[in-house]
Structure formats: C-alpha cells, structure tokens
C-alpha positions as CSV (number, residue, x, y, z in Angstrom):
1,X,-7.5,-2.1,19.4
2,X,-3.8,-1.4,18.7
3,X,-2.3,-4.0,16.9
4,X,1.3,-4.7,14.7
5,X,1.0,-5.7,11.8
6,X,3.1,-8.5,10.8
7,X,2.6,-8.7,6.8
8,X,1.6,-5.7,4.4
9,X,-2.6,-5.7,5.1
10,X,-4.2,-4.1,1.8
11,X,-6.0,-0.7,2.7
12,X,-4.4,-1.6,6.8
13,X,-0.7,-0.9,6.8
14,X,2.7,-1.9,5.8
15,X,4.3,-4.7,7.3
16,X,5.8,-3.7,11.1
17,X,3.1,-0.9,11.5
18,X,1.3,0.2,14.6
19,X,-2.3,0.8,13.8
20,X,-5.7,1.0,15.2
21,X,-8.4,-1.2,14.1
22,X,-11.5,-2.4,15.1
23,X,-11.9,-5.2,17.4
24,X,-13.7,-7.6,15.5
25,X,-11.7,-7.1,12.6
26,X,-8.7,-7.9,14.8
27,X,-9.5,-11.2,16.4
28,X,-11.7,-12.5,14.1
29,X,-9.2,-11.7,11.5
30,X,-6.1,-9.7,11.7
31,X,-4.7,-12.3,14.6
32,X,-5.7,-16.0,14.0
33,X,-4.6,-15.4,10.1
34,X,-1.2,-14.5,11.5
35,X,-1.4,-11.0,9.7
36,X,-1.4,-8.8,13.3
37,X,-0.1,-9.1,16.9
38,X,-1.6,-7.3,19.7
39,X,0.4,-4.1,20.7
40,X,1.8,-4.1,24.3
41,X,4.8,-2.5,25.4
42,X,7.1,-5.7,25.3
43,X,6.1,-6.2,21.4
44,X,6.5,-2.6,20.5
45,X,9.7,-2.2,21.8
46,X,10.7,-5.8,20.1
47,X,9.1,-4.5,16.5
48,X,11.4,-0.6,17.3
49,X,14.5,-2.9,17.5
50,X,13.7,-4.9,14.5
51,X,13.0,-1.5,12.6
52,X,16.7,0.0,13.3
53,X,18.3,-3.9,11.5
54,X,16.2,-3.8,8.6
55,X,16.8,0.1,8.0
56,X,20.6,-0.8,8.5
57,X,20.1,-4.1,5.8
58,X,17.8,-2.3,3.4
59,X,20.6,0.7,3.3
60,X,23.3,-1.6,3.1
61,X,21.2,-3.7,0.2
62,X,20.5,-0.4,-1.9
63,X,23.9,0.7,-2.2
64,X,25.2,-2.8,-3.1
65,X,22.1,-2.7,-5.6
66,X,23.1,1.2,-6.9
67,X,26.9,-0.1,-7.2
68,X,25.2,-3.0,-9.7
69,X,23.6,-0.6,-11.4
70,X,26.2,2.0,-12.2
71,X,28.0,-0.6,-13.6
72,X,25.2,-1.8,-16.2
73,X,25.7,-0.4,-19.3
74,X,23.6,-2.5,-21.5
75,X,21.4,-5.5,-20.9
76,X,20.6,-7.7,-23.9
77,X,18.1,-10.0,-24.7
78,X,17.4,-12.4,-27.2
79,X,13.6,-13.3,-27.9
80,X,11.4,-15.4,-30.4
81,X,9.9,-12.9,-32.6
82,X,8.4,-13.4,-36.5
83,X,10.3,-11.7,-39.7
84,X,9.0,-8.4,-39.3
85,X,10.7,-8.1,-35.4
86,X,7.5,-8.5,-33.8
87,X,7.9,-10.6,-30.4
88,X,5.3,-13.2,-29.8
89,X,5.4,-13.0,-26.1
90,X,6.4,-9.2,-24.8
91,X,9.3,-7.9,-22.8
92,X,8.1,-6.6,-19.1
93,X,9.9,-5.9,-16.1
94,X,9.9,-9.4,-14.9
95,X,11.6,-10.6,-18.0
96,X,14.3,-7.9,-17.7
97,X,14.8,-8.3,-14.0
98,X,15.8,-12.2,-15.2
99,X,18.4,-11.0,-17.5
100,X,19.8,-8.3,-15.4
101,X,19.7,-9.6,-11.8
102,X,17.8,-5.6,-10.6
103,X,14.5,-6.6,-8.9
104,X,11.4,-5.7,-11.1
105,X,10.3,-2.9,-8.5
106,X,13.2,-0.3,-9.7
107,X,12.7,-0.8,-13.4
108,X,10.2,1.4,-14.6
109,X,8.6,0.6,-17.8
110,X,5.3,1.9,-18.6
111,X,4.4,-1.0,-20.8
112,X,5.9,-4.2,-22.2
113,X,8.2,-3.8,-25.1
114,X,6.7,-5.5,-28.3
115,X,9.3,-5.3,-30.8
116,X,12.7,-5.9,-31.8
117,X,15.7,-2.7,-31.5
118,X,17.4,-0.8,-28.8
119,X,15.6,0.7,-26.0
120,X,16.4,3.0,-23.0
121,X,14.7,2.2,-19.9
122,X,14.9,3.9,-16.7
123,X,16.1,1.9,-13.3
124,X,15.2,3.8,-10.1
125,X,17.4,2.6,-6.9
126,X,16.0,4.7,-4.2
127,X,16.1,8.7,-5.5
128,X,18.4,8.4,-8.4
129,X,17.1,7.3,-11.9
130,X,19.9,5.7,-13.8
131,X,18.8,5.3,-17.7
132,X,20.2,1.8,-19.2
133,X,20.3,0.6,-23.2
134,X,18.2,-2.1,-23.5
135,X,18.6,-4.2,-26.4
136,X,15.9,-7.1,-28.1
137,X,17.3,-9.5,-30.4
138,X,15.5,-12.2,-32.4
139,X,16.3,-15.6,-31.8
C-alpha cells in the first residue's frame, strides 16, 4: 500500500515521503497514529506543491542562517567550573546553540567540551563548514 508519510517514521521515511508498506502496518499503524495518509492522486499532487514552498523556505532560511554565521566571530560562555577550570556540567551543542542562536544540527562537536579555554568548533550550514572561536569562562 502506498502511503505519505506525514512525520519522519524511524527505519520508514522522511516526513512528505511516498513509500510502500505493508498493509497491516499501514492501517493498524501508520494511519490512525496520524504518521501516514493513503496515496491517491489528489494527495500526491497536494504533498508535490507543498515540496516546491518548503524547498523555497528552507533555501531562503539557510542563507539567512549562513549570513548569521559569517558574521560570528566568537561566541562566549561563561560556566560554573572548580579552581582548576574543570566544568561541573559540560558544554554540548545544545548549550552552544543557546548562546549563539545557530540550531544544534549545524554545530559539529564530537563530544562535550569539559574545560575552561578557547576552542574552535566547526558550524556546517548546508556544504560550507565555517570554523568559529569558542570561548569557556568560569563564572
């Protein structure tokens, strides 16, 4: 049965996605949870038009978000941490994304940071990698 799905289905598809599954698993599942719609013409063409305005909003979005980004130079933070600049609690992406206002997805950082001093991290905003100084202070 071909179905669209409406939310991102783990191991299924990505939200607006045409797929095949198997019957049971779409109306026992798929459509009274809300995840899925059945796929006739009327809804495919409906789901086409909605892919063209989010491809416009998403490309208008990621170069408002790569202008933000050029423009960051440094983000600081100020953290609890003991005498020797440990942190008690560490810096992930999440915390950084609070501080800077760039969504946690395009940071990439392997690991949280632990300790007090300057680090660079990377920021990814669609194919470009932009590196950024990242500085922990103690508070």
């Amino acid at each position: 049965m071909k179905v669209i799905l409406l939310k991102d289905v783990p191991k299924v598809g990505q939200r607006n996605d045409i797929k095949e599954v198997k019957d049971g698993f779409a109306l026992n599942f798929l459509i009274p949870k809300k995840m899925a719609i059945l796929a006739t013409p009327q809804s495919i063409k409906k789901i086409e038009g909605l892919r063209v305005k989010e491809e416009a909003v998403n490309k208008v979005n990621l170069e408002a978000l790569g202008k933000k980004v050029r423009d960051i130079k440094q983000i600081e933070i100020k953290e609890k941490a003991n005498e020797k600049g440990y942190l008690f609690a560490g810096v992930g992406k999440e915390e950084i994304s609070r501080h800077s206002g760039i969504p946690a997805k395009n940071i990439l950082l392997e690991h949280p940071i632990k300790e007090v001093g300057e680090y660079t991290i990377e920021i990814q905003v669609g194919e470009k990698k932009t590196k950024v100084k990242l500085v922990l202070n103690p508070s």
